[in-house]
C-alpha positions as CSV (number, residue, x, y, z in Angstrom):
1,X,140.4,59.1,85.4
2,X,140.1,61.2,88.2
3,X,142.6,61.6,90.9
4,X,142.1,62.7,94.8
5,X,144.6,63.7,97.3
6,X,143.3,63.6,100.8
7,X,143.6,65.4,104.2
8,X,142.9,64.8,107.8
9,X,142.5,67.0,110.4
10,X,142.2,65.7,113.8
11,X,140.2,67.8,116.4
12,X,140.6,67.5,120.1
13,X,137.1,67.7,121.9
14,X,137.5,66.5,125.2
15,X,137.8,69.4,128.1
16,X,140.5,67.7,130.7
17,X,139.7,64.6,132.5
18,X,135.9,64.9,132.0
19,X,134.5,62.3,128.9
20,X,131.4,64.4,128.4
21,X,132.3,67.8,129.0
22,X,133.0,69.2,125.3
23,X,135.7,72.1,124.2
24,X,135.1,71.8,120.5
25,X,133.9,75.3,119.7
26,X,131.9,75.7,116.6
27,X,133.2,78.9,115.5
28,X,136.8,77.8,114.8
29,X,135.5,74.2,113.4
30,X,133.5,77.2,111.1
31,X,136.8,78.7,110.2
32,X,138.8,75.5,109.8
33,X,136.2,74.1,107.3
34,X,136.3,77.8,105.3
35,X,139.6,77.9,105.5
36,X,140.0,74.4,103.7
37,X,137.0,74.7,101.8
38,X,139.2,78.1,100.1
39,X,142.0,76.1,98.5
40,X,139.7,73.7,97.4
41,X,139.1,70.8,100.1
42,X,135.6,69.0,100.3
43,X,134.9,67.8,103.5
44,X,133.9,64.0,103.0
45,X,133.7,62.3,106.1
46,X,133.6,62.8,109.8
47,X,134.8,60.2,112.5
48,X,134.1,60.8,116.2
49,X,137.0,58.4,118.1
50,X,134.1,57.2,120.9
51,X,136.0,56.5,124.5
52,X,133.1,54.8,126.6
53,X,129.6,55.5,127.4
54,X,129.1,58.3,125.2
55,X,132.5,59.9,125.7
56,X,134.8,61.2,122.5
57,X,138.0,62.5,122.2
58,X,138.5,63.8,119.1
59,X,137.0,64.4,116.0
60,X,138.4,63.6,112.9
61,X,138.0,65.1,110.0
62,X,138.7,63.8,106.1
63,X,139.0,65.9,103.1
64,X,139.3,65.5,98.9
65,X,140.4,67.5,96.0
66,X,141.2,66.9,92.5
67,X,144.8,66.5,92.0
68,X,145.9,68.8,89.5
């Protein structure tokens, strides 16, 4: 049988006291993801931690790999 170890990586999105302005810049979400992706992580879910109205805080990232 298989066996997974997992990650998470928590991402903060929110730009100061505003609940729609967003910081999350794609490029280094791009590096993040290539970075991981290079020792073998899968991204397998993404969770966006909703405030209110629309708003989010952070996004939250889970990851696999086979255990060795």
């Amino acid at each position: 049988m298989k066996k997974f170890e997992y990650k998470v990586l928590t991402m903060d999105i929110r730009q100061g006291w505003s609940l729609t302005a967003v910081k999350l810049d794609g490029n280094s979400l791009m590096e993040k993801l290539e970075e991981y992706g290079a020792d073998g992580w899968e991204l397998v879910n993404t969770v966006d931690t909703n405030l209110r109205e629309g708003g989010s805080n952070e996004l939250v990232l889970i990851f696999k790999r086979e255990q060795a």
